[in-house]
C-alpha angles and dihedrals in degrees: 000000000000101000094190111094108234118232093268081063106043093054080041077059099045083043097054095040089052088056105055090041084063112038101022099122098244081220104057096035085061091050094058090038091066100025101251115164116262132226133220090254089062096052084039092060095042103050092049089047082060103044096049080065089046091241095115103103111014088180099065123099113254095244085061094041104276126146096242079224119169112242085256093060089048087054094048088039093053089045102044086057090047096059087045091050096245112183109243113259111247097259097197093093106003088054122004094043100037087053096059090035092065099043107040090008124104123236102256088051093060082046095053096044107034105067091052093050094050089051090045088230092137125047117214129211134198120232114187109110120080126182092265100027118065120120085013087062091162084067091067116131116186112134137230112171118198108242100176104258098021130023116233103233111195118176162086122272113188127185090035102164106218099350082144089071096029118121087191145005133220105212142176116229135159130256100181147033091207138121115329107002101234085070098066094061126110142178121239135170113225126200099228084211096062119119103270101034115103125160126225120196127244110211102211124211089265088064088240121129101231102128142050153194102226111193114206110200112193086326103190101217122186115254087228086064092062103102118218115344125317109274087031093095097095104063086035081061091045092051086050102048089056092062090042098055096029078065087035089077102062111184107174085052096057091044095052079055092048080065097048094045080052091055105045088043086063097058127100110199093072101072105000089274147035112286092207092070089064102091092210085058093046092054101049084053089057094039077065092045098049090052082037094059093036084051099049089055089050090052096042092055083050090052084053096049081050104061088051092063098253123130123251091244128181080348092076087065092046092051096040083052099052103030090053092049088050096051092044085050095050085043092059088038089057092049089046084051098056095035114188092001089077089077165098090050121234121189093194084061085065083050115046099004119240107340089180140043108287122226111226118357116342111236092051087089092064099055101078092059088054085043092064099028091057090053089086095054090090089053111053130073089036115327114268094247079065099051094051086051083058096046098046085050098056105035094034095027088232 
């Protein structure tokens, strides 16, 4: 693999950075900078920033309003908005759906549902995980009976990431009781607006309101939002999964934090003298760096399977693993670096950013929220444990 861009991508580099320097909203930019919590207004502008230059979904295909970009210019494209700071596009609809859409949907499905999504005039939800069905994703038992015209969904969704702001929902739900449980699963799209769904809060450990427990109470759902046949939901789930974990690594992203934990390693004024002049700090930083770079060329062969049309495979649980493992281990780093300016926590500092002068660097209060927040990382999309029960299957054959 030839590491060095050609010219072609080099100017496709200077292209890409010109244009977020001059339609990156300065707002927003300063939001991810410091680590505020965003709003849905703010995902909303950008994407549709994006999507009036026709940038908003590169792996699309063109008919649908794709880039038709190489896997090279998706990579240069990802890691040109991390170094700006660009907030990451909600991937529900925009990712994970369209995915599925384009691969077990019909066509007038992908004509109903793409043009809102492009526009990002519907927000889309995920509901896999259940109360007592998380990991074990096959033991879920939310219902949907097949009444002729409608199905009848009766059940409980929990861990539903920003089911308060969703439009509709993609589920899982099961359709029979039948032979081996992962066959009575089936795939169906939910209006969130529909009579018997309501949405309850979770309140997660860094006191923000991200996820949810939605409740669906005899939901009549239409028979033509069912995706793919009844009992195909399974492998439709599987399909998914594999998108989902293969952007769940986020390289560009960690290495734009290996800059920041650089930086703030360099200051002073968080522990009398530079940290980076400690050895044993300065290795911990290039342990990262070594399963960062190992991690970028995975990522980068997996970018390549995916423009010729084949799926990630086992590879997107071997990226969702490690980069997982690598963003938990920059987020304990940070909070080394800044020592005892990393608390107390303050939740109204996530909200409406340092009120207040800060003692020590500034953006050292924002690093606890991120700490904790970055703990679940490891969790969704399938556990990591999981994912090392996969890995071991399909290369050992265990």
């Amino acid at each position: 693999m030839d590491l060095n861009y050609t010219p072609e991508e080099q100017a496709f580099q200077l292209e890409v950075r010109a244009f977020l320097q001059a339609s990156y909203p300065a707002d927003i930019q300063e939001k991810v900078a410091k680590g505020i919590a965003l709003k849905k207004a703010d995902y909303v502008t950008w994407q549709r920033i994006l999507n009036d230059k026709g940038w908003l979904v590169p792996g699309w295909p063109k008919e649908h309003g794709g880039t038709g970009w190489t896997p090279v210019q998706k990579y240069i494209f990802e890691e040109e908005c991390a170094t700006a700071n660009c907030l990451r596009l909600v991937p529900f609809g925009l990712v994970m759906l369209a995915s599925v859409l384009l691969k077990f949907g019909t066509e007038q499905q992908r004509q109903q549902y793409f043009p809102d999504m492009l526009q990002s005039n519907v927000w889309w939800a995920q509901g896999y995980s259940e109360p007592n069905a998380g990991s074990d994703l096959a033991s879920l038992q939310m219902r949907a009976d097949n009444k002729g015209e409608h199905y009848l969904v009766n059940g409980t969704k929990t861990w539903t990431t920003h089911g308060h702001y969703a439009d509709m929902i993609f589920v899982l739900v099961r359709t029979s009781q039948e032979d081996r449980k992962q066959k009575g699963i089936s795939f169906l799209l939910i209006d969130m607006k529909a009579n018997g769904v309501s949405v309850e809060p979770i309140i997660t450990v860094d006191g923000m309101h991200a996820v949810n427990q939605v409740f669906f109470d005899d939901v009549k759902v239409p028979v033509e939002n069912l995706v793919g046949e009844e009992g195909e939901g399974w492998s439709i789930a599987k399909y998914l999964l594999q998108h989902e974990r293969t952007n769940i690594a986020q390289v560009p992203r960690s290495k734009k934090q290996i800059q920041r934990l650089k930086a703030l390693a360099s200051n002073e004024q968080c522990n009398g003298k530079p940290l980076l002049e400690d050895s044993s700090f300065r290795r911990k930083i290039a342990e990262i760096e070594v399963e960062l770079m190992a991690l970028e060329m995975t990522n980068l062969r997996v970018l390549s399977k995916l423009s010729a049309g084949e799926p990630p495979g086992v590879a997107s649980s071997l990226l969702k693993v490690k980069g997982t493992e690598v963003q938990q281990a920059i987020t304990a780093l940070l909070m080394e670096a800044v020592a005892y300016y990393g608390f107390p926590y303050k939740k109204d500092v996530m909200l409406d950013g340092w009120q207040d002068e800060p003692i020590g660097p500034e953006e050292a209060v924002f690093l606890a929220p991120h700490y904790f927040d970055w703990r679940k990382t490891s969790i969704y999309g399938g556990s990591n444990e999981i994912q090392k029960n996969i890995m071991a299957k399909a290369v050992l054959g265990l």
